[in-house]
C-alpha positions as CSV (number, residue, x, y, z in Angstrom):
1,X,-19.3,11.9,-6.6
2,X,-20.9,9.1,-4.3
3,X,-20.5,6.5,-6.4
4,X,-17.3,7.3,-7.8
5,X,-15.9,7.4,-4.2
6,X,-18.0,3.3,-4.1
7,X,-16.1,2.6,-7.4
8,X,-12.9,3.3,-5.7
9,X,-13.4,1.4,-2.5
10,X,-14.7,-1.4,-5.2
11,X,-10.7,-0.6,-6.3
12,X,-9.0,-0.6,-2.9
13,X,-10.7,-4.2,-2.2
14,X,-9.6,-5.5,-5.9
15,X,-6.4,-4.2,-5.2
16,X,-5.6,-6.5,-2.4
17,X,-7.2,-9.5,-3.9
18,X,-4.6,-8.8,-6.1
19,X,-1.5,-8.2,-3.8
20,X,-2.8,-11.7,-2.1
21,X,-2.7,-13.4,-5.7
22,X,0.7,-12.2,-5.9
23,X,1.5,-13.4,-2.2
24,X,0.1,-16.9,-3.3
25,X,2.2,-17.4,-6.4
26,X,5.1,-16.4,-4.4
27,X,4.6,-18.3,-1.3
28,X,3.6,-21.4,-3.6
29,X,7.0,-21.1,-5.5
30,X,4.6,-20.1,-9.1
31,X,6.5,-17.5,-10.4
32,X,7.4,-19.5,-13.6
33,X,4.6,-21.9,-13.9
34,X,3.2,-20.1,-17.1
35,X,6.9,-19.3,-18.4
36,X,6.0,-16.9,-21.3
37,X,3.5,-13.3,-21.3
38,X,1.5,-11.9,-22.0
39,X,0.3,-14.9,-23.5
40,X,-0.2,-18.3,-21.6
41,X,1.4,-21.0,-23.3
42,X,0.7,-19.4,-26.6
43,X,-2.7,-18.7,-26.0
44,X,-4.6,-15.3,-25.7
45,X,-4.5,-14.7,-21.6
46,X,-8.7,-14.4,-21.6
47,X,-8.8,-17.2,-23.8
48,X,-7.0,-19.8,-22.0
49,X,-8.9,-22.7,-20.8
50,X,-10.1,-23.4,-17.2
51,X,-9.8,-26.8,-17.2
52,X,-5.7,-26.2,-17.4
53,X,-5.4,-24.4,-14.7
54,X,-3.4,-26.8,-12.0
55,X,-1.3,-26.9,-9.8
56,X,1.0,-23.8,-9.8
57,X,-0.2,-22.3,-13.1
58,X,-3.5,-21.7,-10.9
59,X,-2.0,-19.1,-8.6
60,X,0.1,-17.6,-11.5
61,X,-2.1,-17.4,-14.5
62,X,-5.2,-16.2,-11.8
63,X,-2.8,-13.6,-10.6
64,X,-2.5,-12.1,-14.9
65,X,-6.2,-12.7,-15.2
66,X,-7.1,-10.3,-11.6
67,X,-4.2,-8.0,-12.9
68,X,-5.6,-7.5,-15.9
69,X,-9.2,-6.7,-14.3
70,X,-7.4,-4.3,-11.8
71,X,-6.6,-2.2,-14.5
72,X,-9.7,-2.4,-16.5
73,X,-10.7,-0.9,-13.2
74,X,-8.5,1.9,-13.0
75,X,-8.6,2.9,-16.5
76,X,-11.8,3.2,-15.3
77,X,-11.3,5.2,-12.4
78,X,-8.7,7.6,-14.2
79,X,-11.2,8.2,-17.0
80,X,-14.1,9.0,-14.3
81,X,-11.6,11.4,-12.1
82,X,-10.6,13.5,-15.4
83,X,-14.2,13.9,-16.2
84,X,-16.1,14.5,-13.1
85,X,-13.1,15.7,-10.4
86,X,-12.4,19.4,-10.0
87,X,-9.4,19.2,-7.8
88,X,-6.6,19.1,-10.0
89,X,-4.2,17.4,-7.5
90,X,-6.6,14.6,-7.2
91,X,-6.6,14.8,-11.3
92,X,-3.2,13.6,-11.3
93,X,-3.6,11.1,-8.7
94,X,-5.7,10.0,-10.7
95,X,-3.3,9.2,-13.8
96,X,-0.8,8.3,-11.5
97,X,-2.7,5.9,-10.6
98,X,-2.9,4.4,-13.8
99,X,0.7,5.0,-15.0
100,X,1.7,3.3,-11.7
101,X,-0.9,-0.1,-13.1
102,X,0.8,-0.4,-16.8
103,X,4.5,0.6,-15.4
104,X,3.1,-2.8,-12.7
105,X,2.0,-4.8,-15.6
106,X,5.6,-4.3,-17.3
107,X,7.4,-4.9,-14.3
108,X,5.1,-8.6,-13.6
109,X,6.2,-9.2,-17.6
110,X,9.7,-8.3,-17.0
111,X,9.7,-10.4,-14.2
112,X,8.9,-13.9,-15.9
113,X,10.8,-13.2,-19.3
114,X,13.8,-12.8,-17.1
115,X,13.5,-15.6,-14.7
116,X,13.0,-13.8,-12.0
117,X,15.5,-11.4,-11.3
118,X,15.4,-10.3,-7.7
119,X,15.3,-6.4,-8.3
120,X,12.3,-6.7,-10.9
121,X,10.6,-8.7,-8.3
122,X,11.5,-6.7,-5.2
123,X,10.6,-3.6,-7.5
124,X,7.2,-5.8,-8.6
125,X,6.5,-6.2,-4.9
126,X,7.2,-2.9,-3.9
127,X,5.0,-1.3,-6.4
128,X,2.3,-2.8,-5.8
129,X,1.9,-1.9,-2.0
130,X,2.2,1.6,-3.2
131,X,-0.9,1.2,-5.9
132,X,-2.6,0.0,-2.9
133,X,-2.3,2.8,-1.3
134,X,-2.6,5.4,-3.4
135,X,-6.0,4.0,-4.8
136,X,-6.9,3.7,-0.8
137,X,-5.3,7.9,-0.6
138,X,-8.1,8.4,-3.6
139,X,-10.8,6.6,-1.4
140,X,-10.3,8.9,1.4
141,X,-9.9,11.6,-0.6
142,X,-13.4,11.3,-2.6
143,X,-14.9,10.5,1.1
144,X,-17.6,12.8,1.9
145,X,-16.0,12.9,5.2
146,X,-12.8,14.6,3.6
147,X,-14.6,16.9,1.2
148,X,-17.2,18.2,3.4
149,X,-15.1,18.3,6.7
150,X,-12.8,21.0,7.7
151,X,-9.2,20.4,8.8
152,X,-10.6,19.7,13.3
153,X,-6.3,18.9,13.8
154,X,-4.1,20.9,12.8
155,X,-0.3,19.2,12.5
156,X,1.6,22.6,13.4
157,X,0.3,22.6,16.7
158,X,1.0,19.0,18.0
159,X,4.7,18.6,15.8
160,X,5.4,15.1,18.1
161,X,2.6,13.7,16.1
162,X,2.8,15.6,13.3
163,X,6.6,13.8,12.8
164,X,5.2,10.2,14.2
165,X,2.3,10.1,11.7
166,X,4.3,11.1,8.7
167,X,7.4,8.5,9.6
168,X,4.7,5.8,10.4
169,X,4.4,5.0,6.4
170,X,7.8,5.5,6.0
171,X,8.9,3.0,8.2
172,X,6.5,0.9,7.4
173,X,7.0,0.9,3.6
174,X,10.6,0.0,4.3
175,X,9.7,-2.5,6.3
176,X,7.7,-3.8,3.5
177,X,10.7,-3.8,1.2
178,X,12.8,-5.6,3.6
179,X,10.3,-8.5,3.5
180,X,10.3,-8.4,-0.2
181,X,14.1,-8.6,-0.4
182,X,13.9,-11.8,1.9
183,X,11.0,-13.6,0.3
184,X,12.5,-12.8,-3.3
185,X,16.2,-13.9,-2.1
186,X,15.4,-17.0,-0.6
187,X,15.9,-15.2,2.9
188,X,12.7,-16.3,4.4
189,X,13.9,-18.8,7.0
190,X,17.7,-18.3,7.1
191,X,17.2,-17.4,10.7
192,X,14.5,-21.1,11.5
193,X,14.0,-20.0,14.9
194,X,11.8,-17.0,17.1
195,X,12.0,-14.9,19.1
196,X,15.8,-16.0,19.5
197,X,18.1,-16.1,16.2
198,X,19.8,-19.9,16.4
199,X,19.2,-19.9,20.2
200,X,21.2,-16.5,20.8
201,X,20.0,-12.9,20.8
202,X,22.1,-12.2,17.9
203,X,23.2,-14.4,14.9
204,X,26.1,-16.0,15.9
205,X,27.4,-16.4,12.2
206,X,26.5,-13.7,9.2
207,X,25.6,-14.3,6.2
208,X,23.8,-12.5,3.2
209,X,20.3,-14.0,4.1
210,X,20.7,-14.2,8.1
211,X,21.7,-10.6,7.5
212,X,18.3,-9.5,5.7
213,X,16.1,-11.8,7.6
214,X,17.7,-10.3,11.1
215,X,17.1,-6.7,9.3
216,X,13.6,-7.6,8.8
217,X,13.4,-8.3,12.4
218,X,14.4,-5.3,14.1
219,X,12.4,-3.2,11.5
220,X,9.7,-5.2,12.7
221,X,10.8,-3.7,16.6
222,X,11.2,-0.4,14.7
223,X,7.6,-0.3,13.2
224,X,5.8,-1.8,16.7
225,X,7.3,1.1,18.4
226,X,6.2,3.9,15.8
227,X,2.7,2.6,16.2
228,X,2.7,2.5,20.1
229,X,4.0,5.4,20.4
230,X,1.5,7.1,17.8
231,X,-1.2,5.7,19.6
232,X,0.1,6.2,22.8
233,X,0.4,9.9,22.0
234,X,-3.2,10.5,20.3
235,X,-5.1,8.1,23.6
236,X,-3.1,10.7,25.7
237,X,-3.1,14.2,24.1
238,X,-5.8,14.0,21.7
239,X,-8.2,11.1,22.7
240,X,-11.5,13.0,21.2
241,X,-10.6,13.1,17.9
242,X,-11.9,9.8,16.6
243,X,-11.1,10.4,13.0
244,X,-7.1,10.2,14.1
245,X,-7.5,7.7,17.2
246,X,-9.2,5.2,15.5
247,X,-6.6,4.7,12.8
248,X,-4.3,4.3,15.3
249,X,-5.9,2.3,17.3
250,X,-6.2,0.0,13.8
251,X,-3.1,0.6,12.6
252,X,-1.7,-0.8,16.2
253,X,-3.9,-3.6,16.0
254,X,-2.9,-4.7,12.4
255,X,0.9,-4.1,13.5
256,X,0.7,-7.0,16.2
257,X,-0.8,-9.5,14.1
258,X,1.7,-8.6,11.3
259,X,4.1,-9.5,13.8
260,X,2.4,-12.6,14.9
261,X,1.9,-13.4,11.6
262,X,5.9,-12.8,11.0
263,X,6.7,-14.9,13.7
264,X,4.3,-17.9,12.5
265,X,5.7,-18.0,8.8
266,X,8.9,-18.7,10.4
267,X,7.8,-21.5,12.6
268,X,5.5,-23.0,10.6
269,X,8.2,-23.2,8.0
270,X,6.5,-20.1,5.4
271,X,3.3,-22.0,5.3
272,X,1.6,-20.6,2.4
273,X,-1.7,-19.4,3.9
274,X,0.7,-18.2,7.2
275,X,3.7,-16.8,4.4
276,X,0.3,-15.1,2.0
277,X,-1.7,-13.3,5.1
278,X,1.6,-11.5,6.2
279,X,2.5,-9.9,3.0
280,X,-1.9,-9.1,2.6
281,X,-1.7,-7.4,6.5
282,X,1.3,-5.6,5.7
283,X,-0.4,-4.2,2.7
284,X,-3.2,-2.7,4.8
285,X,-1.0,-1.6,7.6
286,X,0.8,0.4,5.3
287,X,-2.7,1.8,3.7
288,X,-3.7,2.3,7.3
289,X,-0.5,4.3,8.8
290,X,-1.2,6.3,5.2
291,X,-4.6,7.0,6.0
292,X,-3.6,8.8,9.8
293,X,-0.8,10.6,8.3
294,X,-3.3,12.4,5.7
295,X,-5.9,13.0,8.4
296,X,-2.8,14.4,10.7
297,X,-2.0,16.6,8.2
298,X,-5.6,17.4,6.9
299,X,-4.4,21.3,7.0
300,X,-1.8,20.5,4.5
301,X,-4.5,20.5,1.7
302,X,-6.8,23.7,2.1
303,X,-10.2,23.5,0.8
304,X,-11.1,19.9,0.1
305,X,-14.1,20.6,-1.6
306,X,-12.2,21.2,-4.7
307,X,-10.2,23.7,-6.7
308,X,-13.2,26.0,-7.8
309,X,-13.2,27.5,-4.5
310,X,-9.4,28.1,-4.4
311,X,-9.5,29.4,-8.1
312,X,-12.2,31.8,-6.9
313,X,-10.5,33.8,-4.4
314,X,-7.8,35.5,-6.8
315,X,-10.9,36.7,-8.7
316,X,-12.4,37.9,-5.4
317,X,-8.8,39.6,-4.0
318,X,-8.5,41.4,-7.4
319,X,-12.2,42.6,-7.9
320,X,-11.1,44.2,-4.1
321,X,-7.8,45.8,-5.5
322,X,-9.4,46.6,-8.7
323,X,-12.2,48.4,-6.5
324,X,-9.6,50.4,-4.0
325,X,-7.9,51.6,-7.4
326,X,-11.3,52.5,-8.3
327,X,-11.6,54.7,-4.9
């Protein structure tokens, strides 16, 4: 189970080599530079030449090649679950995992056939920050930590940060969605100044884009104070437990470079290593905020060691009632 739980980390890292491929061909304006799929300009994806890879067809025909190897991977990973996995919920994580891949491929497809449609994109986008972090979910979840640990927090007793650790990834995902709706709308600098909005605190005109760019803002505001106030609340009520505090204490950090990194992209004019970062930190906030709310809520899932235990216990309870009847 050891090495499946390195194969999966070996995932979670491919994974966001991935989501900053995708970042790149955005923020380089790619998305059409290899115009047909799942070829590449006729020719078989593995098969096309190196030496043709320029300029924008680069960051979009690498982006198919590290998709495709992503799920090569988690075929992989799927296939290894099924077999050697006795919790069943983790099972089907596992296949979700790889349903969520192909249904990704289709959408990335979809996507360039169609010329870039903003709600394949967005949906494109948003997908793949929730791969990430379900193939992160099934990293922790194969952890020794997790499986051998026992639930040291339990939720029901501290409901403040039971609710702030469940809404963090929330929040945060639509957050995420926000920014994908303004990069895949053209959205990204309809408001070109920061902190201010054309010198005022508030747009003085409205307009589709100002609108989603100013949204984006204030769910930025929205998601710093989530993770202040989850931290804020663990360094003050719960400071010994390390395995919640130090998640936060990430998740906090990773949420003020994001916005620093927000606020860059705008200045700099969506510079493409600035414009690529942001979307690649928001990616691991959101796995991050994840992470804490599944450790808050460690309770929620009984025995972590596996379903054999769980499966036992009816056999136990009725060899008890069948030995009462008995008496």
């Amino acid at each position: 189970m050891r090495w499946l739980h390195y194969y999966l980390s070996f995932c979670a890292a491919a994974s966001l080599l991935l989501i900053v491929a995708g970042g790149l061909v955005t923020s380089t304006g790619s998305g059409l530079a290899v115009p047909d799929w799942p070829n590449t300009y006729g020719t078989f994806m593995f098969a096309f030449p190196l030496s043709q890879m320029v300029g924008g067809i680069f960051y979009e025909h690498g982006h198919r090649l590290i998709a495709s190897t992503v799920g090569l991977l988690t075929i992989g990973l799927s296939v290894w679950i099924a077999v050697v996995e006795p919790r069943r919920w983790v099972r089907r994580l596992g296949w979700t995992a790889l349903a969520a891949v192909v249904i990704q491929g289709l959408l990335g497809g979809i996507t360039v056939l169609y010329f870039l449609p903003a709600p394949i994109s967005i949906s494109h986008a948003g997908l793949a920050q929730l791969f990430f972090a379900l193939v992160v979910s099934l990293t922790l979840f194969t952890s020794p930590g997790w499986r051998s640990g026992s639930p040291a927090f339990a939720a029901r007793d501290d409901r403040v940060l039971s609710r702030l650790a469940l809404a963090a990834p929330v929040v945060i995902f639509g957050q995420i969605l926000l920014g994908a709706t303004m990069r895949h709308t053209g959205a990204g600098l309809a408001i070109p100044d920061f902190p201010l909005a054309f010198g005022h605190l508030l747009p003085p005109e409205w307009t589709a884009g100002i609108a989603i760019h100013f949204a984006h803002r204030v769910g930025a505001l929205a998601v710093t104070t989530i993770a202040l106030a989850t931290a804020g609340h663990l360094l003050f009520h719960h400071r010994e437990q390390r395995e919640l505090t130090n998640p936060a204490f990430l998740l906090t950090v990773l949420v003020l470079v994001q916005v620093g990194l927000g606020a860059w992209t705008v200045l700099s004019g969506r510079q493409v290593a600035v414009n690529t970062a942001h979307v690649a930190v928001g990616a691991v906030t959101l796995a991050t905020s994840l992470v804490l709310a599944l450790r808050v809520h460690r309770s929620w899932f009984g025995d972590a060691s596996g379903d054999s235990r769980r499966a036992s216990r009816p056999a136990v309870e009725a060899m008890g009632s069948g030995s009462e009847a008995r008496a």
